[in-house]
Structures are given as C-alpha cells and as structure tokens.
ZABAVEX-113095 format. One record per residue (C-alpha): residue in one letter; x, y, z. Coordinates in steps of 0.02 Angstrom, whole numbers, padded with zeros to 5 digits, always signed. Layout:
<recs>
AXYZ ...
</recs>
This chain:
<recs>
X+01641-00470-01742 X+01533-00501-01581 X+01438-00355-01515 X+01558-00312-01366 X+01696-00297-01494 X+01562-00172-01590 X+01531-00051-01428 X+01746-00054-01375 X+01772-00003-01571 X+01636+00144-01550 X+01703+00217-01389 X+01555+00158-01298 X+01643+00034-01205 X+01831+00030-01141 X+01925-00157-01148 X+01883-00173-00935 X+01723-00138-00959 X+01693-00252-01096 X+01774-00395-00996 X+01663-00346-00830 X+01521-00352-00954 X+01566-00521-00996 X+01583-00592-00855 X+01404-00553-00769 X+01349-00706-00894 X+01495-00814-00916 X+01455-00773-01118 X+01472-00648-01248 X+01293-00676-01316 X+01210-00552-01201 X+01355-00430-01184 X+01251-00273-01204 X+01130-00332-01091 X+01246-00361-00950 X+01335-00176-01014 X+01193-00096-00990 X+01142-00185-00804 X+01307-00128-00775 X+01287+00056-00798 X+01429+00070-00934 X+01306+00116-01068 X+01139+00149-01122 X+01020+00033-01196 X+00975+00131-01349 X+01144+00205-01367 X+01223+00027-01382 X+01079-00055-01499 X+01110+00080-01623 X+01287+00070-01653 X+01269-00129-01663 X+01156-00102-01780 X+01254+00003-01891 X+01362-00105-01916 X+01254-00236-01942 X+01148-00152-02059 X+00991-00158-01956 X+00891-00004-01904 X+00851+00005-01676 X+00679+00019-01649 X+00623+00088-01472 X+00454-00031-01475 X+00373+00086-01358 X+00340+00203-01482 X+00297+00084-01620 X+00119+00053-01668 X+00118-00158-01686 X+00003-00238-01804 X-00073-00366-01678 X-00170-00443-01819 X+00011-00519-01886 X+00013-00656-01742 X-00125-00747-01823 X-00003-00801-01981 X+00175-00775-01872 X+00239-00953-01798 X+00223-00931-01598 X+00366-01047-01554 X+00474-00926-01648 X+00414-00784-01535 X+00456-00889-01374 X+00615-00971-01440 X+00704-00840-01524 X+00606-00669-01450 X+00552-00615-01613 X+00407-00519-01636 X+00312-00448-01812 X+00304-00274-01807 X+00207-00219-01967 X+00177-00248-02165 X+00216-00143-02282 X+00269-00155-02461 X+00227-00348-02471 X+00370-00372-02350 X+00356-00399-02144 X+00467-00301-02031 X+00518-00416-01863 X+00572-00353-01721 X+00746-00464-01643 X+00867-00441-01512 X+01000-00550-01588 X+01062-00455-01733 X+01197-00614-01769 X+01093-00764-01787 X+00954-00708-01933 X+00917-00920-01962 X+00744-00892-01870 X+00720-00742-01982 X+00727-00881-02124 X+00607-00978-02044 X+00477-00838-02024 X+00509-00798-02205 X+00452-00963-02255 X+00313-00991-02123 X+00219-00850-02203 X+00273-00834-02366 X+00350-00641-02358 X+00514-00587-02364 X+00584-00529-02192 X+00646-00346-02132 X+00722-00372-01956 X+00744-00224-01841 X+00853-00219-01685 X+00760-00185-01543 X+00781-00235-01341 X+00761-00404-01249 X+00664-00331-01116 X+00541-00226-01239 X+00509-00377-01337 X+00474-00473-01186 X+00348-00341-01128 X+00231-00377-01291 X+00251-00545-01275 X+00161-00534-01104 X+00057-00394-01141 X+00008-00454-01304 X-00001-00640-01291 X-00037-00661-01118 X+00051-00727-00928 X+00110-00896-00955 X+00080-00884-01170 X+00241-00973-01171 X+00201-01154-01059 X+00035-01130-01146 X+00128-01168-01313 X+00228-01314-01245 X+00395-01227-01231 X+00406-01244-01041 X+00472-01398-01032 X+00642-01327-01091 X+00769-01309-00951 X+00793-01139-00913 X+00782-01057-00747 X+00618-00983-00705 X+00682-00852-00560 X+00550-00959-00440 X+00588-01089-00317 X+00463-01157-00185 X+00565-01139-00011 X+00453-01275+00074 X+00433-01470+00050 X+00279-01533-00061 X+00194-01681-00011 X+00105-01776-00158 X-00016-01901-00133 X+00004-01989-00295 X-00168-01973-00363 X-00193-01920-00544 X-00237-01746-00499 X-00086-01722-00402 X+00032-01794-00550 X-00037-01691-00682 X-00019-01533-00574 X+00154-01576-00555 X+00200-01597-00734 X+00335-01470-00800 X+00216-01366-00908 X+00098-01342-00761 X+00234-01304-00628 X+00301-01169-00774 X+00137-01092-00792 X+00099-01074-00608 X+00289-00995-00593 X+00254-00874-00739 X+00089-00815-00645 X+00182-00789-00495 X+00346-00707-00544 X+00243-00587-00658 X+00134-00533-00485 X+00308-00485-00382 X+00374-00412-00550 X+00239-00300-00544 X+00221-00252-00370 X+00038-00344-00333 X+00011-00373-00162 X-00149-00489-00221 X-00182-00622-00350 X-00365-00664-00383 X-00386-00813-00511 X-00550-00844-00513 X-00652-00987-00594 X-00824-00893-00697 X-00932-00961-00840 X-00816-00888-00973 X-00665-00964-00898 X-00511-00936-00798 X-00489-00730-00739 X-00324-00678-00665 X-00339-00522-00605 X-00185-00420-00493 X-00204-00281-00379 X-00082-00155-00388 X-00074-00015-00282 X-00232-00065-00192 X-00322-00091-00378 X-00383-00246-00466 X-00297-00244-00642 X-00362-00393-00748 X-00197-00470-00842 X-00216-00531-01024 X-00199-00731-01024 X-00234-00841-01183 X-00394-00933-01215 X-00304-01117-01195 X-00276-01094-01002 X-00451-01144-00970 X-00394-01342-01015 X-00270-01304-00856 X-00386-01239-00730 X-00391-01380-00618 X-00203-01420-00622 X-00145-01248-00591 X-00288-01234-00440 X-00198-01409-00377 X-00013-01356-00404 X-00054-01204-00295 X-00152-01301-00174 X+00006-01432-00169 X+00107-01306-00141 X+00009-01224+00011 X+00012-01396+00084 X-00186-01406+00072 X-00300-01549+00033 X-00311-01551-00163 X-00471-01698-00138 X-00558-01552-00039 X-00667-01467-00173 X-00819-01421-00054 X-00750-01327+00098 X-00653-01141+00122 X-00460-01198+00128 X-00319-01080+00213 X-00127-01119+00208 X+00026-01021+00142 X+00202-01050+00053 X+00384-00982+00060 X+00443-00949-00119 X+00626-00869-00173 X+00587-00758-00311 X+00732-00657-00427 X+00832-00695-00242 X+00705-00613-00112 X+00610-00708-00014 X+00403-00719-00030 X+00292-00757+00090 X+00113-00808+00010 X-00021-00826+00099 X-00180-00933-00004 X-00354-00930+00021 X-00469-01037-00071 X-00659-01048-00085 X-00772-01156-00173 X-00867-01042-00310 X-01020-01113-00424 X-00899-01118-00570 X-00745-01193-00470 X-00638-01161-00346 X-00575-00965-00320 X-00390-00915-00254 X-00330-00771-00188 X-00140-00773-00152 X-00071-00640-00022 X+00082-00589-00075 X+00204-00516+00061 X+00373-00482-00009 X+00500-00439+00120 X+00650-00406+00025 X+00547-00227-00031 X+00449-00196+00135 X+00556-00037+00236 X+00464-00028+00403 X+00519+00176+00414 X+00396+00301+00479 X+00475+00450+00390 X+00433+00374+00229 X+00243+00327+00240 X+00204+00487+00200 X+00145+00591+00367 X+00173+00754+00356 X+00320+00840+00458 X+00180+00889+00604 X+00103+00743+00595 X+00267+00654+00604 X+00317+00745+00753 X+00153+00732+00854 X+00155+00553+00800 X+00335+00505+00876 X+00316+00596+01057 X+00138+00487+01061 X+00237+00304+01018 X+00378+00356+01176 X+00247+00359+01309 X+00285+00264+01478 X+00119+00214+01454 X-00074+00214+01377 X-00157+00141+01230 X-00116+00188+01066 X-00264+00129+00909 X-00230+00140+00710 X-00412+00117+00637 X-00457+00107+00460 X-00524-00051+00331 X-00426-00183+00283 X-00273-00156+00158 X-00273+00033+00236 X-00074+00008+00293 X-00122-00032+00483 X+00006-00163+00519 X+00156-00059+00409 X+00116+00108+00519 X+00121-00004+00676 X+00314-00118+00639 X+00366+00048+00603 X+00329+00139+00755 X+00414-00010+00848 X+00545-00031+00744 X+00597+00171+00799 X+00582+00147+00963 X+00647-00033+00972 X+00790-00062+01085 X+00883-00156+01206 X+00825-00056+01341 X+00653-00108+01318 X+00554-00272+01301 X+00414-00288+01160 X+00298-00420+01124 X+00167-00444+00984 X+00031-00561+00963 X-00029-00550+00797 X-00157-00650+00678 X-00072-00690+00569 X+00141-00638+00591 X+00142-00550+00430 X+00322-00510+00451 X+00472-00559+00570 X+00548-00399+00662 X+00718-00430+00702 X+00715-00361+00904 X+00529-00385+00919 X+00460-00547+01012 X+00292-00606+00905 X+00150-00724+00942 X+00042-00794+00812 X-00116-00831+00903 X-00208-01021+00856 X-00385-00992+00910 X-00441-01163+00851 X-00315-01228+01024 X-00388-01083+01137 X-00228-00969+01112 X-00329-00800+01047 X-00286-00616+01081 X-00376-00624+01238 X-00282-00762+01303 X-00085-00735+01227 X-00109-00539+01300 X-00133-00636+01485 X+00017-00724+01451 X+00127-00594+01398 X+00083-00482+01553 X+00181-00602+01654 X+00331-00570+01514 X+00406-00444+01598 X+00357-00338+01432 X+00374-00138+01413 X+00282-00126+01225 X+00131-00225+01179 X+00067-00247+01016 X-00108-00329+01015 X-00136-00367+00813 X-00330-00322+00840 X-00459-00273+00995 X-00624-00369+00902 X-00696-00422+01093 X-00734-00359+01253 X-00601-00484+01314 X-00458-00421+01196 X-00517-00239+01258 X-00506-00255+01441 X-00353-00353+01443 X-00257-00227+01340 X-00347-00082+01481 X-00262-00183+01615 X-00098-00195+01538 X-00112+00010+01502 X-00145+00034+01687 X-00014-00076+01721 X+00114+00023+01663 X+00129-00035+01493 X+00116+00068+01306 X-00014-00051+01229 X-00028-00028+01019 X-00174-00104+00933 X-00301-00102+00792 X-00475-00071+00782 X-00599-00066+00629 X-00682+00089+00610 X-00706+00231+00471 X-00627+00389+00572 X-00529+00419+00719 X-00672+00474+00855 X-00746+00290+00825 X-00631+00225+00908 X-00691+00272+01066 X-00880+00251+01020 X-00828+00070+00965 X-00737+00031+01128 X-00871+00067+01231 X-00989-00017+01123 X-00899-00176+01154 X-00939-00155+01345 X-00791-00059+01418 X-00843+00090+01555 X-00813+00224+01481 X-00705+00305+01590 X-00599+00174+01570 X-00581+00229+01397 X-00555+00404+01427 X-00421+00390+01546 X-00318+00231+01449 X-00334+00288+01256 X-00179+00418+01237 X-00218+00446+01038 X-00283+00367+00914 X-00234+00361+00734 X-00351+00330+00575 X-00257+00304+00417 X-00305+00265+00217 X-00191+00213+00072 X-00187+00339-00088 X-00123+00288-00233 X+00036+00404-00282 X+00056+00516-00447 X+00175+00425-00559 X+00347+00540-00561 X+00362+00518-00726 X+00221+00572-00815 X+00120+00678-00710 X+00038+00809-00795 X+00009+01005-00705 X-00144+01089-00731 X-00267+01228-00678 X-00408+01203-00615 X-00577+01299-00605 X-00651+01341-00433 X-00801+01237-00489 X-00710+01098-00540 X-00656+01071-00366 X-00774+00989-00197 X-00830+01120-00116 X-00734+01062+00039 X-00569+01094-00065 X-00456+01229+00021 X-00430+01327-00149 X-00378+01497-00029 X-00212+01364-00008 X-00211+01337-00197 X-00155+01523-00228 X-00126+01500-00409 X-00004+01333-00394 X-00048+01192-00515 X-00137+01034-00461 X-00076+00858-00542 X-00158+00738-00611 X-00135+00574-00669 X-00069+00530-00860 X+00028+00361-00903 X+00158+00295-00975 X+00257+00140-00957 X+00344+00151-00808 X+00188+00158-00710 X+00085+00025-00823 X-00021+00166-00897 X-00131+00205-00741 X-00039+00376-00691 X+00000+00314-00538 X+00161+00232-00458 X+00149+00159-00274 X+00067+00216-00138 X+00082+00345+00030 X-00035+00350+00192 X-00179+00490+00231 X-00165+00514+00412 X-00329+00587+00557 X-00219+00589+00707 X-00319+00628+00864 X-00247+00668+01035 X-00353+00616+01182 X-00358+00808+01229 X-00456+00854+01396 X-00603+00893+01283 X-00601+00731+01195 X-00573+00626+01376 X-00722+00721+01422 X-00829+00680+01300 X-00779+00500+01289 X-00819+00485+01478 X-00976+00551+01441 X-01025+00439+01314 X-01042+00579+01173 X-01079+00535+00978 X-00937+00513+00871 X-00987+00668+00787 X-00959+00788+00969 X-00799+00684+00987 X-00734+00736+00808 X-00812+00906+00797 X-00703+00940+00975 X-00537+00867+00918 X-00547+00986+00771 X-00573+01123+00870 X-00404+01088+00975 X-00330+01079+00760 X-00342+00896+00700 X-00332+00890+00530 X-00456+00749+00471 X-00421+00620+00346 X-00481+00736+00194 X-00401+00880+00268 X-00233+00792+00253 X-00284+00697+00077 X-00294+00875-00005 X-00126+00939+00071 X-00042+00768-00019 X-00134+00831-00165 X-00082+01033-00153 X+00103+00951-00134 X+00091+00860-00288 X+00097+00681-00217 X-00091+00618-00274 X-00239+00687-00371 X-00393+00762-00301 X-00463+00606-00393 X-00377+00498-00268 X-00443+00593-00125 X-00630+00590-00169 X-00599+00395-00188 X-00562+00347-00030 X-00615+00493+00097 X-00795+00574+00132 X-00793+00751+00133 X-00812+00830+00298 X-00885+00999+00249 X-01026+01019+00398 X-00879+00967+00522 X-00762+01127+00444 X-00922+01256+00427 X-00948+01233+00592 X-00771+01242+00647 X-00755+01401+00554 
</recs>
C-alpha cells in the first residue's frame, strides 16, 4: 500500500484529492508532499498516520536535539542520495531520520557502514533538507561529487556565456562547479539576501549573506577552498567579465530564472591580498511590490507624503545611506501617481528595476551620458515627472532647479544623515540659496529597521531606566514593548523582513527662510520641529510602541535627538 492509499484509508484524504495530489508530480512517490503543497492536509498530521502503519514513529526534527558528532562515522552519499540523516545513539543502536518510509535498502546500507543496527524515524523532506544545509554546509552535496546527477537545480542563467576555451574557463564550467555555484545562489533568494559576499581570506573561502540589511555568515564545508578559483570564474563567466583579469576592479551583471521568478544580479569584484572578492546584488523582482501603503509610514505620514508627490511642481529629495530603501520609496511614489495623463522619465545609475508606464534612462558616464547630461535631454521630452537617480554635482543640481522652475515635479536622491541636510548639502554644492528655498517642496529622510518576527515575538515590561532617556515612556502608559526571540521561521534572529523609519520635512515658511539664509542644519531642524516634524527617532519609537521593531532596532540605526526635543519642549 503506497502512502496516498494510507491518508484516503484514514480520512485524511478523499479519492479527488488523492488523484490532484498525484498529479502535481506525475508520481505517487511524493504524494504527501504534493498533499500537503496542496492544502488538503497537514504535514505532521499525514507523516503520522503513514507511519502507523508502517511501524515507524514521526519525528518533528525541530525539536530534536541531533548528535552532530554521528556524521563523522555516517556515509555522506547516503545523506545526499537518499535524505537520511542520524539522529542519535542510544542502546548500541542508531536512530535515522528518513522521509521514505517504503524503501528501508539505504537503511541496510547505513547498518553495515557503521556496524549498528538501524532505528528509522519518519520525519519531513524539507526538515531533513534544512540540517543538511545547516549542518553540512551550502553546496555539501557537489562538494561530495553527487552533482553531476541529473536533477533540476531550480537555476537557469537567462543570458548567453561566452567561453574562451582556456583551462580556467573549462574547469569552471564542469558540472560539479556549475552545481555548486547554483546551490550558493538558490540558497541566497531562498533566504531573502539581497547581498552575497564570498570573500577570499587566509583561512579560506567566507560566504557570508545579508538578510534584512545584516551579514549572516553561512556554514560551508572545509573542501570548497580546492574550488575557489573555479567558482570565482563560473561567476565571472557568467557576468560576462574577463576571467584572465585578476588585477583590476571588474563590474557586470546576469539574468538568472530562479524557482520561476526572474533575478537580476548585479556582480562586483575586487582584487583582495588573498584573491579575488565578490559581492553579488541580488534584485529579485518577482517579490519586489512598489506600494507606498506598505513601507511602513505611518497613516500621517502617509497622507502628508501623497499630497507632496501630486504637486504641479517643485523638487522633492529622499536622503539617507546606501541600502536605506531610497529607490523602493521613490518607484512607489511614481507608480501611485503614474498615469496616462502624465509623462515620466527616469534617469537612473543603474535601472534597478523596469516600471511598466515609466520611461527610464540608464546613464553611461564613460560615453559622456551622466545625470547632468540625460536631465538636458529629457527637458526637451515633453516630460511632466522627473526622476533624477542622484544630485552628486553642481551640474545634476542646477539642471534639476531649472526643470522645477520649469514647471516640472523633479524627484531625486541625495546622501545625507537627516532631512535639514539636504538643504545645507545643496548649497554646499554651489547652488544660491534662494534657489533652494524657493524649488525644494519637502524633503524626505528615511532608514530601514529590521521587523519583529510575527511569530515569536516576545512582550515585556520594561523599567524606566532601561529605556534612552529620549524614549517617550508618558506614550508607553503601561503597554508592553517587544522584543526580539527566534525561532525557525525567522532563522533564529527574532526578526522577519524589514519596514522604513520616515523624517518628513515640509519646506514650511520658516524652513524657506532659513534655507535662504544659509542657517546650520541644526536651526533648519530645530524649526521644522517646531511646525511638528517628527524626526527619524521620533518615528523609530512609535514603530516600536506599535509592536513592529525593538527599541534595540531603533538605537541601531538612529541618533537620539534629545537636545533637539528639550528645547522644543
């Protein structure tokens, strides 16, 4: 009896179901797995009553303890091949963990491997998967020689490769390299990194992800080290850079088709004293959403935010550091007021991602076309919306002044800690100031917080003197905070994705005033807060009153801003 047979006999499944279930793989080995994609039944639910009647116990490997000290002795091409995986020792026997409760001839060949008679449990694909990786490392499998088999990888490289035939180039094309480089870069989407770092140091090859703006080093096994080179030349290959070029800074990118979405990547790679270093960009546009309402401004916020993007005309800045959420904040302010009333036009460095609607530029300086120059250009576009990707020269600044004057709503970056130096910083470049005054209609400064996982958050009360001194514990009035925990669902760091911090600041007469005048940054802030901005921290700990983050969080990325309130008050 085959295991969709077992879950129609319990009641778990009904005879369409089963056959649905079936037909998701074109087999009946992985029946409960396709149930259970399905939605017809639950995971643990259906691994219990197979093994019932099997005679094996379900194990939820989660919350097992695993003797790690049992993959010395256990055969590691059994752990690829069949997903087994030894559990623990007891009574002179070894319990293994297995997913395929029908075909116990591995179990055999553990048995004799290591000279112990064999308990199998049932436990789930996907767990036992998990401690493969966690346990034995990204790409454990190719490093064993098992990626040669002929089984499909979820990764396919969109663009052409061009090979130049030397001995570097076929060796990072051979199958177990290809694999390896696959398994590294399925495991980053998988796990929501927007960066991979492998870098070349003394003690070998480090891959490191960041996830949720934080560098998380990922287990890999010793034996990658005798692939360094090839994997740095399959990547290179497939960025279409010079794989001969070991001395200079290279820059390229490739189109991959991962699980079905499509991945941009961008590379960067840089000669280190130990070898070359990569850092891999990873923008995944099947799980970008481009929607103001959900980057986490606050309903005010929101509101002031919106009449501000539906201006006839004026300059509009987002300011922060790089990785802050700049370019998501500005798509989705033109993607809500996109239309086909209206003309828009971006020139951007580089096109992170194609807007359906939106006209984009990606500006070549090495052949002259820069900000400066495309923003000439697209004045004589007939345009209504311009998006300049960054002001970094006096140039770039006056042109986008012009077009404001001109009767166009200009949107643009700048680089600076708060919103008020964005009007310091303008000036600073060369532009009169009362040119900025009467041009710059707001100005937005932004930071990325890391978000409490849903699952495991824990509540707690805090002491007054626990908290900055800056914290508004009147609002507090009794309410728990949240902090961060783990568990799996959010890999153990407490935290799951991330929302925005917003300073907006409206060029209020008081602010044009003091802008024309050439004021500090401080009289410019200390004056918008007067006319009730909210400042970056002043936001951060109403995300954290609500819930969203941790006061943790907060004191990471913001600087408190207690002189700025005492004097306000």
């Amino acid at each position: 009896m085959e295991a969709g047979e077992i879950l129609v006999r319990r009641g778990l499944l009904d005879p369409e179901q089963l056959a649905k279930s079936r037909s998701v793989n074109g087999d009946t080995h992985n029946v409960v797995e396709a149930a259970v994609k399905l939605g017809f039944v639950k995971e643990a639910e259906a691994l219990t009553a197979v093994g019932d009647e099997v005679g094996l116990d379900y194990v939820d490997l989660r919350e097992v303890d695993v003797d790690l000290s049992l993959l010395k002795s256990f055969p590691l091409k059994l752990i690829h091949r069949q997903s087994l995986f030894p559990i623990r020792r007891e009574n002179g026997q070894l319990v293994v963990a297995t997913c395929d409760p029908f075909d116990l001839y591995p179990l055999d060949e553990v048995s004799a491997a290591t000279g112990l008679a064999v308990v199998p449990v049932l436990a789930s694909r996907r767990q036992i998967a998990d401690l493969i990786k966690r346990h034995l490392g990204v790409g454990s499998e190719t490093i064993d020689g098992l990626v040669a088999q002929q089984q499909e990888d979820g990764v396919e490289l969109l663009n052409d490769i061009e090979a130049d035939g030397s001995e570097l180039s076929e060796q990072a094309q051979e199958a177990s390299v290809v694999r390896l480089v696959n398994e590294i870069l399925l495991e980053a989407v998988q796990s929501r990194a927007s960066d991979v770092h492998i870098e070349s140091q003394a003690s070998g090859l480090v891959v490191r992800y960041r996830i949720d703006g934080m560098l998380m080093p990922q287990p890999v096994p010793p034996e990658i080290n005798r692939f360094q080179a090839a994997i740095v030349s399959r990547l290179k290959i497939m960025s279409r850079l010079n794989i001969a070029e070991k001395r200079l800074p290279q820059d390229g990118r490739m189109k991959l088709k991962v699980a079905g979405r499509e991945i941009d990547v961008r590379v960067s790679v840089i000669p280190m004293i130990h070898g070359e270093g990569l850092v891999l960009r990873i923008l995944d546009k099947g799980a970008m959403v481009f929607d103001l309402r959900n980057l986490g401004m606050e309903e005010d916020t929101y509101a002031t935010f919106s009449q501000l993007i539906r201006l006839p005309h004026g300059i509009m800045l987002v300011t922060g550091p790089t990785g802050s959420g700049k370019t998501t904040t500005l798509y989705s302010a033109l993607l809500e007021i996109r239309g086909p009333e209206n003309k828009i036009i971006t020139t951007e460095d580089p096109v992170e991602y194609q807007l359906d609607g939106i006209n984009q530029i990606q500006v070549h300086p090495k052949i002259g076309l820069t900000f400066a120059h495309s923003l000439r250009s697209i004045l004589r576009h007939d345009p209504d919306i311009v998006l300049v990707g960054e002001i970094r020269d006096l140039e770039t600044a006056e042109n986008a002044i012009q077009a404001s004057l001109t009767g166009h709503l200009v949107f643009s970056t700048l680089h600076t800690n708060d919103a008020a130096g964005a009007y310091t910083r303008l000036v600073d470049m060369g532009v009169e100031p009362f040119l900025v005054a009467s041009t710059v209609e707001a100005v937005m400064a932004q930071r990325l917080v890391r978000r409490l996982c849903p699952n495991c958050k824990q509540a707690y009360q805090p002491q007054r003197d626990e908290l900055p001194k800056d914290f508004p514990w009147d609002d507090l009035a009794g309410e728990p905070l949240y902090r961060n925990r783990g568990c799996r669902e959010c890999r153990n760091s407490g935290y799951l994705g991330r929302l925005g911090i917003y300073e907006l600041m409206v060029t209020t007469e008081d602010v044009r005033q003091l802008a024309h005048d050439r004021a500090s940054t401080w009289s410019i802030k200390q004056a918008a807060i007067n006319d009730g901005m909210l400042t970056l921290r002043m936001d951060g700990w109403r995300k954290a009153l609500a819930g969203k983050t941790s006061v943790e969080e907060i004191l990471r990325v913001t600087k408190g801003d207690r002189l700025l309130v005492a004097s306000r008050t």
